[in-house]
C-alpha positions in Angstrom: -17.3 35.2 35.2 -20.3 33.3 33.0 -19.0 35.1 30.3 -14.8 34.0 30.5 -16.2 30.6 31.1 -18.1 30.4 28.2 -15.0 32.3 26.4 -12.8 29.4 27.5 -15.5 26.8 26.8 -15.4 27.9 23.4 -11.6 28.0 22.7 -11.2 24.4 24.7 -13.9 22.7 22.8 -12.1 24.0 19.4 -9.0 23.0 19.7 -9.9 19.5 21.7 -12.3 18.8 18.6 -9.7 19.9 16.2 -7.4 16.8 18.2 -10.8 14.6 18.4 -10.6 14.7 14.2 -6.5 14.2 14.0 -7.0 10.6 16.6 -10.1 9.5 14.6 -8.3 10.3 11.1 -5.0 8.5 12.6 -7.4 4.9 13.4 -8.7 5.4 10.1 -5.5 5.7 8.4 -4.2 2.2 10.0 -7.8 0.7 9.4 -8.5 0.3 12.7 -6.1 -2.5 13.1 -4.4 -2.3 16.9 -1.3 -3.3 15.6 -0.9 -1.2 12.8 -1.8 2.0 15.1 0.6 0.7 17.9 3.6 0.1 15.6 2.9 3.6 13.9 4.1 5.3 17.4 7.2 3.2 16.8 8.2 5.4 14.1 10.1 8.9 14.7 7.2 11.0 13.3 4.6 8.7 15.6 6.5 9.5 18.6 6.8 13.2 17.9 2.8 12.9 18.0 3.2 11.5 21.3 6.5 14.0 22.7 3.9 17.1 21.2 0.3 16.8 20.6 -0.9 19.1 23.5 1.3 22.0 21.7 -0.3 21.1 18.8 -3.8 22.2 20.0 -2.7 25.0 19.2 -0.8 24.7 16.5 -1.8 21.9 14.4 -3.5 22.4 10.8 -6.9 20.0 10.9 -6.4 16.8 9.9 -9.3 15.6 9.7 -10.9 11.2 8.7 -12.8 10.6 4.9 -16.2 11.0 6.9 -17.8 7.6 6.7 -20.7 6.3 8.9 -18.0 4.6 11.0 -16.1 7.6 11.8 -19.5 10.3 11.7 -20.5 8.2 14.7 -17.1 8.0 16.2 -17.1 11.6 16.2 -20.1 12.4 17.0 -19.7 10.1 20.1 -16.3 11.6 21.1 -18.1 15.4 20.7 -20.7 14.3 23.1 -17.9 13.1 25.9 -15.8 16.3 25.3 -19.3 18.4 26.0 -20.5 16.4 29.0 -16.8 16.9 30.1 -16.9 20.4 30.0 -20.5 20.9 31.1 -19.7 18.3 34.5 -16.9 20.7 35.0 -18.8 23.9 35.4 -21.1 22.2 37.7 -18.6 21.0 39.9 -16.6 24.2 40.5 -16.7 28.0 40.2 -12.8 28.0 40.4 -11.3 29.0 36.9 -7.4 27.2 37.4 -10.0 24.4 39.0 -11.8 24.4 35.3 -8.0 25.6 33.2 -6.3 22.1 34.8 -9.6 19.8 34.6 -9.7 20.6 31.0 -5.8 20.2 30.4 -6.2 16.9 31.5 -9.0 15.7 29.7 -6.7 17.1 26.6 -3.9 15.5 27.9 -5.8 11.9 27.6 -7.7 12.5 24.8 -5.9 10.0 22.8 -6.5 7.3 25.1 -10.2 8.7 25.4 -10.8 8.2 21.5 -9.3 4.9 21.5 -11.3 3.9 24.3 -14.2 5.0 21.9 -12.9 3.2 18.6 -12.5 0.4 20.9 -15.9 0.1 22.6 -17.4 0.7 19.0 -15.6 -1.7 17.5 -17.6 -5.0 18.1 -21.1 -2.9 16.7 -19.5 -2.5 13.7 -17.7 -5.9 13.3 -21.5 -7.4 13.9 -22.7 -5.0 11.2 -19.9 -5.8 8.9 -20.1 -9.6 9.7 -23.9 -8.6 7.9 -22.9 -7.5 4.8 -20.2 -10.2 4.1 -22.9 -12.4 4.9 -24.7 -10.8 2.1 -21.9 -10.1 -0.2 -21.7 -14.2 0.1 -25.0 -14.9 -0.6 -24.8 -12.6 -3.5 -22.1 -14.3 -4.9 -24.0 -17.9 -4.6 -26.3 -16.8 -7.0 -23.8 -16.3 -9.4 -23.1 -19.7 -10.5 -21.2 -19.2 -14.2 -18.9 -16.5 -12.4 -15.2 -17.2 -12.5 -13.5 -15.7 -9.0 -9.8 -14.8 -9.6 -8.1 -14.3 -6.6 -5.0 -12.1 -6.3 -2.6 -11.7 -3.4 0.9 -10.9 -2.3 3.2 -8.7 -0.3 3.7 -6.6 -3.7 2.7 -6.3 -7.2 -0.9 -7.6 -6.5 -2.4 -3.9 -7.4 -0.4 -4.0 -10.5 -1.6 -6.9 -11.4 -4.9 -6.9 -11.0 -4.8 -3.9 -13.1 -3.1 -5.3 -16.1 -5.2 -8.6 -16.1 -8.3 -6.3 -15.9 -7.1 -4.9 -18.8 -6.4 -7.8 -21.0 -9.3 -10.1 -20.1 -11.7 -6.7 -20.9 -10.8 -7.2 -24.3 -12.9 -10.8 -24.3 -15.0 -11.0 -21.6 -17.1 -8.9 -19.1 -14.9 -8.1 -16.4 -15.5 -6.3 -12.8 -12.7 -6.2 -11.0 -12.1 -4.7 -7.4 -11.5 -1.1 -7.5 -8.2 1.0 -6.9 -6.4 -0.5 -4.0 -9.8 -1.8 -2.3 -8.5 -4.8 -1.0 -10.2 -5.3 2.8 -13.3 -7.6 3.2 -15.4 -4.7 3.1 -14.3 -2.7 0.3 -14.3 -6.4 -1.5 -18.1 -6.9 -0.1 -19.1 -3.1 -0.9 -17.9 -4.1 -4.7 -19.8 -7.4 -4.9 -22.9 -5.7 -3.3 -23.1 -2.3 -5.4 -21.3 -3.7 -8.7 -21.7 -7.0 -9.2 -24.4 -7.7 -12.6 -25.4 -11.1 -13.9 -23.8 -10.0 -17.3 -20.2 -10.1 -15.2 -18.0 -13.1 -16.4 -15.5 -12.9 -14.4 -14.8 -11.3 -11.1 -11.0 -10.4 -10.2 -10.6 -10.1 -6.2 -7.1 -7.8 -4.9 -7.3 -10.1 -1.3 -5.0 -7.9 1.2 -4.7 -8.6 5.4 -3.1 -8.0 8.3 -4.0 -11.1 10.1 -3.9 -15.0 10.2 -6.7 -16.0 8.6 -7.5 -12.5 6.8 -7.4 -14.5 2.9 -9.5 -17.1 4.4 -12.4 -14.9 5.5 -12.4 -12.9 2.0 -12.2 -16.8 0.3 -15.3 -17.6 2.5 -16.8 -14.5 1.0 -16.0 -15.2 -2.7 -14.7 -18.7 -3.3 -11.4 -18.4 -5.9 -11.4 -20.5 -9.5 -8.0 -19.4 -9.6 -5.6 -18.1 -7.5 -2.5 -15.6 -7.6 0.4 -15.1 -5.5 2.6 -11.9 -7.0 5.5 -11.7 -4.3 6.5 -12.0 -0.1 8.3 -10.5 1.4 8.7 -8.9 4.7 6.3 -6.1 4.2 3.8 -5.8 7.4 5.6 -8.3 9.2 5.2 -6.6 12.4 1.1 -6.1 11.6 1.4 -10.0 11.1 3.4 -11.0 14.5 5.1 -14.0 12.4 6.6 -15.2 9.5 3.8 -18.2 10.3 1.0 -16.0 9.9 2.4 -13.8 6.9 2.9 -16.9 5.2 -0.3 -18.0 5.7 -2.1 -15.3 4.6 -0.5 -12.6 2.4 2.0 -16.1 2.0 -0.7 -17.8 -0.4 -1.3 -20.4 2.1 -4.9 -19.6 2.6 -5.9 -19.2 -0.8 -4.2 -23.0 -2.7 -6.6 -23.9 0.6 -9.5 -23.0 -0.8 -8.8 -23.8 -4.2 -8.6 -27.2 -3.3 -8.3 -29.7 -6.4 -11.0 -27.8 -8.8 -8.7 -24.2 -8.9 -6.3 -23.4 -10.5 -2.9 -21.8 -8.5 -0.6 -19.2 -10.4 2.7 -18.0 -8.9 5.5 -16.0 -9.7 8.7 -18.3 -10.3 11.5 -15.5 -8.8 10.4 -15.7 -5.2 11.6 -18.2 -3.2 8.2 -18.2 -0.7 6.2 -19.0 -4.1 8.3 -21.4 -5.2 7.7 -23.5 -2.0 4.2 -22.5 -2.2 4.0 -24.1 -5.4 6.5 -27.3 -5.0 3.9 -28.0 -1.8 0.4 -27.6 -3.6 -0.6 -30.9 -5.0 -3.8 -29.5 -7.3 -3.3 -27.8 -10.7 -0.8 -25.1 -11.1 1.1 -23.0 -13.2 4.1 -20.8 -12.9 5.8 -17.9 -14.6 9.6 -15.8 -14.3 11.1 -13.4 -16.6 14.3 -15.1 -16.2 14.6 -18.1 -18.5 16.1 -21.1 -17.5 15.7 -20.4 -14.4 12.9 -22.7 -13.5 10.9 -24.8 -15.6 8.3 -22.3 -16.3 4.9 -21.9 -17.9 5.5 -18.3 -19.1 8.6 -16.7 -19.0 10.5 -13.8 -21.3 13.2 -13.4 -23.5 14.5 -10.1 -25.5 14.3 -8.1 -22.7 14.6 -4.5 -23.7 13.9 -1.6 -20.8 13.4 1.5 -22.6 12.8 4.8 -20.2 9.0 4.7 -21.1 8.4 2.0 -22.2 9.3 -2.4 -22.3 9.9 -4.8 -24.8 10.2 -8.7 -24.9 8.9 -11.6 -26.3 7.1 -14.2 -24.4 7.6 -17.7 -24.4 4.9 -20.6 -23.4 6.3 -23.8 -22.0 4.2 -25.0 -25.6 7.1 -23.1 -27.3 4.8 -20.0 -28.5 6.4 -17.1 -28.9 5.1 -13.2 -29.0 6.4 -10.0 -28.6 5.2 -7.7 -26.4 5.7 -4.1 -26.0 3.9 -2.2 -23.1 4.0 1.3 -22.3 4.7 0.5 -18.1 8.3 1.6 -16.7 10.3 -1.0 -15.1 11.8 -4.4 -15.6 9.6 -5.7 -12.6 6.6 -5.0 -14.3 7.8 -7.6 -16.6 6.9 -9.8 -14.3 3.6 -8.4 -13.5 2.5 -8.5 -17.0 3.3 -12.2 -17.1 1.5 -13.5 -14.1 -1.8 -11.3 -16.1 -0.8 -12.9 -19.3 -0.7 -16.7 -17.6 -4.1 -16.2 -15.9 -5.2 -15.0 -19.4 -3.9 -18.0 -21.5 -5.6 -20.4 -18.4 -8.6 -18.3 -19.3 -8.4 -18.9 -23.0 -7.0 -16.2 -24.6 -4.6 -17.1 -27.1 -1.2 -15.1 -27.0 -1.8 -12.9 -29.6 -4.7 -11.4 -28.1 -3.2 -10.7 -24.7 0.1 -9.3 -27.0 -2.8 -7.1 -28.3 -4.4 -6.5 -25.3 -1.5 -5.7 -23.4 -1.2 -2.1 -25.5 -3.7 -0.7 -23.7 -1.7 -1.1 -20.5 -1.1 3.0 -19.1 1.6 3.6 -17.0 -0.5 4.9 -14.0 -1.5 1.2 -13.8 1.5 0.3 -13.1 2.0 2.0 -10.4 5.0 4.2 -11.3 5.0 7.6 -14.1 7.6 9.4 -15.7 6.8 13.2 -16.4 9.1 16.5 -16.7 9.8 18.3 -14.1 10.9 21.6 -13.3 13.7 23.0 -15.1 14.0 19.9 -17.1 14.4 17.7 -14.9 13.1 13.8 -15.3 10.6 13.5 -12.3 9.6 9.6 -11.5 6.8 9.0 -9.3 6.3 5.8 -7.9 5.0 7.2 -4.6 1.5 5.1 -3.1 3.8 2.6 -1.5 7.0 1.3 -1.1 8.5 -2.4 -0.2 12.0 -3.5 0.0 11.4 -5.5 -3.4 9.5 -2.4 -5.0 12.2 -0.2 -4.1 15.3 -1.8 -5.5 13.4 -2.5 -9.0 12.6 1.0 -8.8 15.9 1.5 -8.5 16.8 -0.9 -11.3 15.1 1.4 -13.4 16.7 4.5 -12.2 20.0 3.8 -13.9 18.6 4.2 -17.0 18.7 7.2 -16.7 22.4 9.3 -18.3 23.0 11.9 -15.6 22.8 12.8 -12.1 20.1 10.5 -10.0 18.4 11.5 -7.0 16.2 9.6 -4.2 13.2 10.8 -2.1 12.0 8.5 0.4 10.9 8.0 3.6 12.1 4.7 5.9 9.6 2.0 5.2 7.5 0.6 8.0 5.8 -2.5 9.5 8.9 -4.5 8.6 9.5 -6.2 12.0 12.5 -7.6 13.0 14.3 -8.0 9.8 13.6 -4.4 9.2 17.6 -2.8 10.5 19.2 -5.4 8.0 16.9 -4.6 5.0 17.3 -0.7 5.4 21.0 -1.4 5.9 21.0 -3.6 2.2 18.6 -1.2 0.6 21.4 1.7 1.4 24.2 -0.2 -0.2 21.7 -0.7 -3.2 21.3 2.9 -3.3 24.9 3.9 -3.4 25.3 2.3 -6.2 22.8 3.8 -7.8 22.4 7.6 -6.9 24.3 10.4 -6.2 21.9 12.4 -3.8 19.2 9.9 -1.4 17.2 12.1 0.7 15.6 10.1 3.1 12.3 11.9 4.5 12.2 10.4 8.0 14.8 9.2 10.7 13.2 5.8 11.8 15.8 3.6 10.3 17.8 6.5 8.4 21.0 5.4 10.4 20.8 2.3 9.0 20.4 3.0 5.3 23.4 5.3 6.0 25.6 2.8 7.6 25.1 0.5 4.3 25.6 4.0 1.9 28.6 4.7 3.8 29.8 1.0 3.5 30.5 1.3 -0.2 32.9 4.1 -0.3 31.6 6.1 -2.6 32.4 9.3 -1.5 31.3 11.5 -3.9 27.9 10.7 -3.3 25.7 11.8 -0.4 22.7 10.5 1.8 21.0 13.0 3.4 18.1 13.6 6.4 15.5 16.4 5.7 11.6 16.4 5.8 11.2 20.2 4.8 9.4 19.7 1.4 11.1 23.2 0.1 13.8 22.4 1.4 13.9 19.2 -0.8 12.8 20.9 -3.6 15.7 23.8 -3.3 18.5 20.9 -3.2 16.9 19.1 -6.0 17.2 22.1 -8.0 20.8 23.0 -6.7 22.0 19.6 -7.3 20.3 18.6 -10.7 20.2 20.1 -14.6 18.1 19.4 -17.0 17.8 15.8 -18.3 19.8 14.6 -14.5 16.7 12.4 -13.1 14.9 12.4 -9.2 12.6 9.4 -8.0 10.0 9.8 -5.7 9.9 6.5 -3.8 7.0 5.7 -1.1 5.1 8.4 0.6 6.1 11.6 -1.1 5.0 15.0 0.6 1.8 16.2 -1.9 4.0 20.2 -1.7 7.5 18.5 -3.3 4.9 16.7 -6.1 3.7 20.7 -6.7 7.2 22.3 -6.2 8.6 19.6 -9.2 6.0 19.6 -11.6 5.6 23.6 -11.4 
């Protein structure tokens, strides 16, 4: 009897661990944000979590968090709960279907028992990182003849911050916030481990979830100048409002802090920027690649959108003129190249020198790479993330391209209540761009369908599948060499290795 018990201890304490590691890796993944995690089991594939987990104790492949301190203790916490459990068990009966259902209930709630953890750990660790902002602040005091650029957005902030890394490297000492590190503490860990007297300039990616998010990273390190790329609906359900979005990820926070000594940059073909900018009475500049479309500080003419590479020449309200030609794909990153090259002039660079610059710019910078495929095919990744603006420049670009064009993407997410009618306009978009859409997940794949279907273009198709072979086999059915596929959002890692075999 000692011996099946242990037997069963063993198995049980497996596979409960194995779902311990898949909750703990699922709060890491939404940053530990309630909302975020909540609004995830809105999607089809988060309630399939919920409809099957306890068949995937068996089942599942480990999915396991990046092993932090946070999440070490978190599991080692949760480890000590399932063995008390299972030891309070034993004690309490010799019965084994008495031990068999105790233990299919504690697996049953396990979810609920590791949030219960998360939460009850939560306020330790937002003392402890209420610490080191404290310190990242005080670091940042002590730098007096640092300049703090500030970037935020719904979109393009990433990109951004990339390119004017880029340029301003060429003529000053530059640290800049790494990858898409864009939290309070990934922005403390860079001020605390990075920051050196030597730096000249420090360019902050500011990214939230809440009201007040940009204010706490301003608190933190106080902007010279501020950016705002884009908004638009992207995590409106994380943010509750259009109020609080606006406020935060809006740009609202940051001309705040800037008060009258900063400088505010925004881009000129968004409407929320425009009223940002109209509303802020200290200094401020503004940019669109669209001429004449607002009086601008920056703007470009000549456009020319090559399939690896752009051209155009750059205007200054001064009437300076430069051409430009980057090696990024995409009209919009016209636009992020401008908001970079307007910080850059504010900073004193003359034009030719961010022209100059500028041709260091790599596509992976941008966000979105063109590579050959499999049998020829032209394979275009711009996969980390997608937003309804993202995806219909991505798009844009797409028709370049002679040939058959295919999408692969998922639904987007964390769109709120606007997110039925964007998916709906995003599928007309798509019919009139590609032949074959495979959409990877079912959340709002009715609706993009409904606005496919609504163009009458028969001859083209939208399709449902999450099999990444079976993606891969109509890919290669469907296309020849030189036809074109885009990989939009959250591609599956085994269709990236399938295509670029």
């Amino acid at each position: 009897m000692n011996l099946l018990i242990t037997a069963i201890g063993i198995i049980w304490a497996a596979g409960t661990i194995k779902l311990v590691l898949f909750w703990i890796y699922l709060w890491q993944l939404k940053d530990y944000h309630v909302g975020r995690f909540l609004d995830h089991f809105k999607t089809a594939k988060g309630k399939r979590i919920i409809f099957s987990y306890l068949t995937q104790f068996f089942v599942w492949r480990l999915k396991k968090p990046v092993f932090t301190v946070k999440t070490i203790l978190l599991t080692g916490l949760a480890i000590l709960d399932v063995g008390g459990y299972f030891i309070l068990v034993i004690i309490s009966t010799t019965s084994i279907w008495y031990i068999l259902i105790a233990l299919a209930l504690y697996n049953l709630f396990t979810p609920v028992i590791v949030s219960l953890i998360v939460l009850l750990v939560q306020p330790f660790f937002v003392m402890a990182r209420n610490r080191i902002l404290e310190k990242a602040r005080q670091k940042m005091g002590k730098h007096e003849n640092l300049t703090v650029i500030a970037i935020t957005g719904s979109y393009g902030k990433t990109t951004t911050k990339e390119f004017l890394k880029t340029i301003l490297s060429e003529k000053f000492n530059v640290l800049a916030t790494p990858e898409h590190k864009n939290s309070e503490i990934g922005i403390a860990q860079t001020i605390l481990q990075d920051l050196r007297p030597e730096h000249k300039i420090f360019i902050v990616e500011m990214g939230a979830y809440n009201k007040g998010g940009i204010d706490l990273l301003c608190r933190m390190a106080p902007p010279d100048m501020a950016m705002v790329t884009g908004v638009n609906e992207q995590h409106l359900a994380t943010f509750g409002s259009w109020e609080n979005l606006l406020s935060a990820e809006g740009g609202q926070e940051l001309a705040v802090n800037l008060g009258s000594h900063g400088i505010l940059v925004v881009n000129g073909e968004n409407s929320y920027c425009v009223d940002l900018y109209k509303n802020f009475k200290g200094h401020k500049r503004i940019y669109t690649s669209k001429a004449n479309t607002i009086d601008a500080d920056l703007w470009a003419e000549q456009i020319e959108v090559k399939k690896e590479y752009l051209d155009f020449a750059l205007i200054s309200r001064q009437r300076q003129a430069v051409h430009f030609q980057i090696k990024v794909l995409g009209a919009h990153n016209i636009q992020n190249l401008l908001g970079a090259a307007l910080v850059a002039k504010e900073m004193g660079m003359s034009l030719e020198e961010i022209s100059a610059a500028a041709k260091k710019i790599t596509p992976r910078q941008a966000g979105i790479t063109l590579s050959g495929g499999t049998h020829g095919i032209n394979v275009i990744d711009s996969s980390y993330s997608s937003n309804p603006d993202g995806v219909a420049a991505d798009l844009d670009y797409l028709k370049i391209f002679e040939g058959k064009r295919v999408l692969v993407m998922p639904c987007l997410i964390e769109l709120g209540e606007k997110s039925a009618q964007i998916h709906e306009q995003l599928g007309k978009k798509i019919a009139q761009v590609c032949d074959l859409a495979i959409i990877t997940t079912k959340d709002k794949f009715k609706e993009l369908e409904a606005g496919f279907m609504s163009q009458g273009l028969s001859e083209r198709k939208m399709l449902l599948c999450e099999s990444p072979q079976e993606i891969f086999n109509m890919i290669t059915t469907f296309c020849k060499e030189g036809d074109a596929v885009l990989l939009e959002g959250g591609r599956p890692k085994e269709l990236i290795r399938l295509l670029e075999k």
